[in-house]
C-alpha positions as CSV (number, residue, x, y, z in Angstrom):
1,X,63.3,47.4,35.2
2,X,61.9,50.5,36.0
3,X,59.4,49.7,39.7
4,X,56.2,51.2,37.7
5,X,57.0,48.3,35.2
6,X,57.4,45.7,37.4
7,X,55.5,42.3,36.9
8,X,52.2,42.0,38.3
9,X,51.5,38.6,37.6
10,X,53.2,35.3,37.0
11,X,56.3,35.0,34.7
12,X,56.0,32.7,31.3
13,X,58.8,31.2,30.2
14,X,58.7,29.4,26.6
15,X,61.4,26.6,26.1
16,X,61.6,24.8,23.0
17,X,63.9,22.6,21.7
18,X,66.3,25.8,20.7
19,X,64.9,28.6,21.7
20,X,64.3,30.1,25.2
21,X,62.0,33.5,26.3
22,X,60.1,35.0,29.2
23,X,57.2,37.6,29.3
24,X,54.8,39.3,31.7
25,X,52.0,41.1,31.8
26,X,52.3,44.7,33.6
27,X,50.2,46.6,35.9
28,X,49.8,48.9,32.9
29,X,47.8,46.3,30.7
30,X,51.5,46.0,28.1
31,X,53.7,43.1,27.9
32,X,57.3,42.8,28.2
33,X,58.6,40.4,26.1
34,X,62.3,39.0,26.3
35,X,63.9,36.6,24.2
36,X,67.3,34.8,25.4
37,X,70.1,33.8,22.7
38,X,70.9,30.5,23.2
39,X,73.9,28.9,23.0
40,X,74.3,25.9,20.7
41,X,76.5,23.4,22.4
42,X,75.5,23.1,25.7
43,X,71.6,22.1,27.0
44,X,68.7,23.9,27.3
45,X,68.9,23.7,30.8
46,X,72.6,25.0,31.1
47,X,71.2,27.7,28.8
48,X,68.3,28.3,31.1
49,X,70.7,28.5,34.3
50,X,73.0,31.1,32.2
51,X,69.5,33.0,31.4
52,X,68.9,33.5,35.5
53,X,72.3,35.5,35.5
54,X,71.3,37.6,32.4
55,X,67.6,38.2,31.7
56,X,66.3,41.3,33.4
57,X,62.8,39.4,34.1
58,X,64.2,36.3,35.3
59,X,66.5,38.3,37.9
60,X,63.1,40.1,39.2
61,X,60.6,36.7,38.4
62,X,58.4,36.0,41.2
63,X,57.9,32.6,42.6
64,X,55.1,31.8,40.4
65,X,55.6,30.9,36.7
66,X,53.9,29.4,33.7
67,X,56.0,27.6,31.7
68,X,55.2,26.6,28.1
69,X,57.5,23.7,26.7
70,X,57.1,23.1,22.7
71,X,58.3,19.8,22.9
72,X,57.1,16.0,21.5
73,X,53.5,15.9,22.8
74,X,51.1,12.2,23.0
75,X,46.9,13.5,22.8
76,X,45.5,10.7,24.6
77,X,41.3,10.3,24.3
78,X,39.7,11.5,27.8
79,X,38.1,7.9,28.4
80,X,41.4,6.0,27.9
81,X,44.0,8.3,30.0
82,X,45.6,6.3,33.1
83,X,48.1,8.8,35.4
84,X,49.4,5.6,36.3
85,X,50.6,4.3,32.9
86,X,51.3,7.9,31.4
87,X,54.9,7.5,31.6
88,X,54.4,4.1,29.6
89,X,52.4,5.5,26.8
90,X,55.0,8.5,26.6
91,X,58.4,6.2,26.7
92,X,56.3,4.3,24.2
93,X,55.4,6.7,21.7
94,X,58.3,8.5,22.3
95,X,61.7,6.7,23.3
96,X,64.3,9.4,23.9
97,X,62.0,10.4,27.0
98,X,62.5,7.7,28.8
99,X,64.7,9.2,31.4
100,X,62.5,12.5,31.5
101,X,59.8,13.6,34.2
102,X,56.4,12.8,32.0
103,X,53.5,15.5,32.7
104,X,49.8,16.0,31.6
105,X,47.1,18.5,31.2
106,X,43.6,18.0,30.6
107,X,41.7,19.3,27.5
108,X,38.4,18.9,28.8
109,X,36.3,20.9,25.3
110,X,38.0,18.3,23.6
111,X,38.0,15.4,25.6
112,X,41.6,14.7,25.5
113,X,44.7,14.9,27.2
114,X,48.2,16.4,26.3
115,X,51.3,14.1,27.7
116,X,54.6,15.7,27.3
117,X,58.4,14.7,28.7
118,X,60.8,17.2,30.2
119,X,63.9,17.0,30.3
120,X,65.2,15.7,33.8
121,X,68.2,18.4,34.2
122,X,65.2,21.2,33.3
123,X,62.7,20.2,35.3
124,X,65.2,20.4,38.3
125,X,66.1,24.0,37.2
126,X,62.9,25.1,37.3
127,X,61.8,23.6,41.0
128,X,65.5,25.3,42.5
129,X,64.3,29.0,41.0
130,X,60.7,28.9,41.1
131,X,57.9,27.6,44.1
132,X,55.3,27.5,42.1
133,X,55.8,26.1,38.4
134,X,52.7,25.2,35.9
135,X,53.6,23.2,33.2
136,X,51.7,23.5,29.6
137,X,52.4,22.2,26.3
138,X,53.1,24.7,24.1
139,X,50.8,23.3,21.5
140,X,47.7,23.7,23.9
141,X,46.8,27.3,23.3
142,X,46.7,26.7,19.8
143,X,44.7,23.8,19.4
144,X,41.8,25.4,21.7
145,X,41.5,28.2,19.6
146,X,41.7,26.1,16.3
147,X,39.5,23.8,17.4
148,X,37.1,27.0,18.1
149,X,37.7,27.8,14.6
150,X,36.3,24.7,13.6
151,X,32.9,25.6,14.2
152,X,32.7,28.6,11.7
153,X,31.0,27.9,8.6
154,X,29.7,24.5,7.0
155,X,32.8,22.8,5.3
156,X,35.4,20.4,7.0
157,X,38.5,21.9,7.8
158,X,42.5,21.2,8.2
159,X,44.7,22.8,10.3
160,X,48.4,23.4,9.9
161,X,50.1,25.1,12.5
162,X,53.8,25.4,12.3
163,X,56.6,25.8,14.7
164,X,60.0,24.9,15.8
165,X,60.6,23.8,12.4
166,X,57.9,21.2,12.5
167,X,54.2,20.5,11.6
168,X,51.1,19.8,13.7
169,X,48.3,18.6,11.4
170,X,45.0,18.8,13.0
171,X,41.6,18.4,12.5
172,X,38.3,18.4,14.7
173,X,34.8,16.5,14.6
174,X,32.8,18.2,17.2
175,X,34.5,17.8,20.3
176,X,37.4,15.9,20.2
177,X,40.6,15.5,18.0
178,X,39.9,13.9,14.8
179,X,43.6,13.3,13.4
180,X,46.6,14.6,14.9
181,X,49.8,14.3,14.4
182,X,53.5,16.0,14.0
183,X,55.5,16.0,11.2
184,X,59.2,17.8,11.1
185,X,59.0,20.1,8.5
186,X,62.1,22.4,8.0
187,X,61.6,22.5,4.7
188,X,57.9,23.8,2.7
189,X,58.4,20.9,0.6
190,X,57.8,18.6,3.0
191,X,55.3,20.5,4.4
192,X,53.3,20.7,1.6
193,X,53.3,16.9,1.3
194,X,52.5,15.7,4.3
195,X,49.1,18.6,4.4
196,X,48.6,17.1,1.3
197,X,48.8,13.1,2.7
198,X,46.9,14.4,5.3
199,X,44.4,15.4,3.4
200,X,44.0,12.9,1.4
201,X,43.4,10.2,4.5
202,X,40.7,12.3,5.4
203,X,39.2,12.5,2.2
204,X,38.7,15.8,2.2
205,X,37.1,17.6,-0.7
206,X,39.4,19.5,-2.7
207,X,36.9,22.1,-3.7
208,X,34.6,23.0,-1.1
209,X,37.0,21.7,2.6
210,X,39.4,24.2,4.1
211,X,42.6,24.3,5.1
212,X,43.9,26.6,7.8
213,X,47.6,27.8,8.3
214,X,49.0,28.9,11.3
215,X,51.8,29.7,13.6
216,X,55.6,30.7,12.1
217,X,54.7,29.1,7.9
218,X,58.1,28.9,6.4
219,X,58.4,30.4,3.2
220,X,55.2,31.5,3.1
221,X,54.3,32.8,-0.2
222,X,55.5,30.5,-1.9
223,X,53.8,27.4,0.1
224,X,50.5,29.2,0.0
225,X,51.2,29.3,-3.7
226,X,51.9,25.8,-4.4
227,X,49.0,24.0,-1.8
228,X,46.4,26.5,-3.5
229,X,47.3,24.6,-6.8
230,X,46.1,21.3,-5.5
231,X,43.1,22.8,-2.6
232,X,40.4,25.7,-3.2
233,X,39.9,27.2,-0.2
234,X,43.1,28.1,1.6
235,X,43.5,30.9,4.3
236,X,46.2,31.8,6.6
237,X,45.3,32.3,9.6
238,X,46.3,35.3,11.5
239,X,45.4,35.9,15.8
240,X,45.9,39.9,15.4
241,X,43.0,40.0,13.2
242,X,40.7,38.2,15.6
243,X,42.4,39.6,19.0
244,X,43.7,43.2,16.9
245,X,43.4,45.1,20.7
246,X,45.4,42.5,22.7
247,X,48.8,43.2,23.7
248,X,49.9,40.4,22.8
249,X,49.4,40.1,19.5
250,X,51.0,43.7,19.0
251,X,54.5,42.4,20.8
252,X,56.8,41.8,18.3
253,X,58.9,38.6,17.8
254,X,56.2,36.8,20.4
255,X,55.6,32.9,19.3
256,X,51.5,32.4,18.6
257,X,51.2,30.1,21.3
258,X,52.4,32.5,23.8
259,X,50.1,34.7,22.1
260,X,47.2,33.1,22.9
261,X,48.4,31.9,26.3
262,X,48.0,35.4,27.4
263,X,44.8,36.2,25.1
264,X,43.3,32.7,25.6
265,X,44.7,30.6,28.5
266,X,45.5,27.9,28.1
């Protein structure tokens, strides 16, 4: 990498449950933006110890990085969080982390907290290459600015935000989480059913709520087509129109919630 190009702040490295990629803001005000093939096969973490030898930014990352995991995520109300019985909850909720390091960060506009597992062999990865490592769930940066969202207009709204082949279906009341959940959804037909189931336990009003699509929508047209048969007001929704001068939103190939990590924060 050219030295005018070089990193001025800290790395952020997305890991999900297939996918792996790094970017950085530059002194220029641009983002490079790097995704890594990964192998199927082995583990994340052997694919993020290959990545060290082969990605151009994570030969030159500097000690401090971000790192956003897309991974099975517990939203625990504000009043009833314990650090001490985290890892209980998680293991709970969520068996196959039993043996993982379980983490947490604080939503304090909506008086929640995000508790998320990572994998044991990745987290010690990540403390031999970096000194300073922050780690967010990848949902976060997406659920701040839907819950934002939430407070345009008059009518109720749903919020579908896909990625990593699966579902998070969201809504708000004021300031806190009023349903959440994740659904795997590889397929728009199942997608389409649970918004619908969703919406139904919420009694939502088929012609005057909203519902709200985000995030990588698998065959798009056509679910937009088929949920607009049951719901009035439909709309995908789209960060380059709201954040059209950002860098980020211009990068190509760049998940949404890295998006709005760098627009947003997290």
């Amino acid at each position: 990498m050219p030295t005018e190009n070089r990193p001025q702040a800290a790395l952020t490295l997305r890991i999900g449950q297939g996918t792996l990629s790094t970017a950085v803001a530059t002194a220029e005000g641009s983002i490079v933006y790097e995704p890594y093939v990964v192998r199927s096969g082995i583990s994340i973490a052997a694919n993020l110890r290959e990545a060290f030898r082969q990605s151009d930014l994570l030969l030159e990352a500097p000690p401090r990085v971000r790192v956003l995991l897309d991974t099975d995520t517990l939203v625990v109300p504000i009043e009833q969080f314990c650090e001490a019985t985290m890892a209980t909850m998680m293991h709970h909720a969520f068996p196959s982390t039993e043996h993982d390091v379980v983490c947490h960060n604080v939503m304090p506009d909506m008086n929640s907290v995000a508790v998320f597992a990572v994998n044991s062999d990745l987290h010690m990865v990540l403390d031999d290459h970096f000194r300073d490592v922050q780690l967010i769930a990848a949902a976060m940066p997406v659920w701040r600015y839907l819950h934002q969202r939430s407070y345009t207009g008059t009518s109720r709204k749903l919020f579908a935000y896909f990625h990593e082949k699966r579902l998070d279906v969201l809504s708000f009341q004021q300031n806190r989480f009023k349903f959440c959940n994740t659904f795997d959804a590889a397929r728009p037909h199942d997608a389409l059913y649970f918004m619908l189931y969703v919406w139904k336990q919420l009694q939502l009003d088929a012609e005057h709520d909203e519902l709200h699509l985000v995030g990588s929508i698998p065959q798009q047209p056509w679910l937009t087509t088929e949920v607009k048969k049951y719901l009035a007001k439909v709309y995908v929704v789209n960060p380059q129109a709201d954040f059209s001068d950002h860098p980020a939103t211009q990068t190509k190939g760049m998940p949404t919630d890295m998006q709005l990590l760098f627009i947003k924060g997290r």
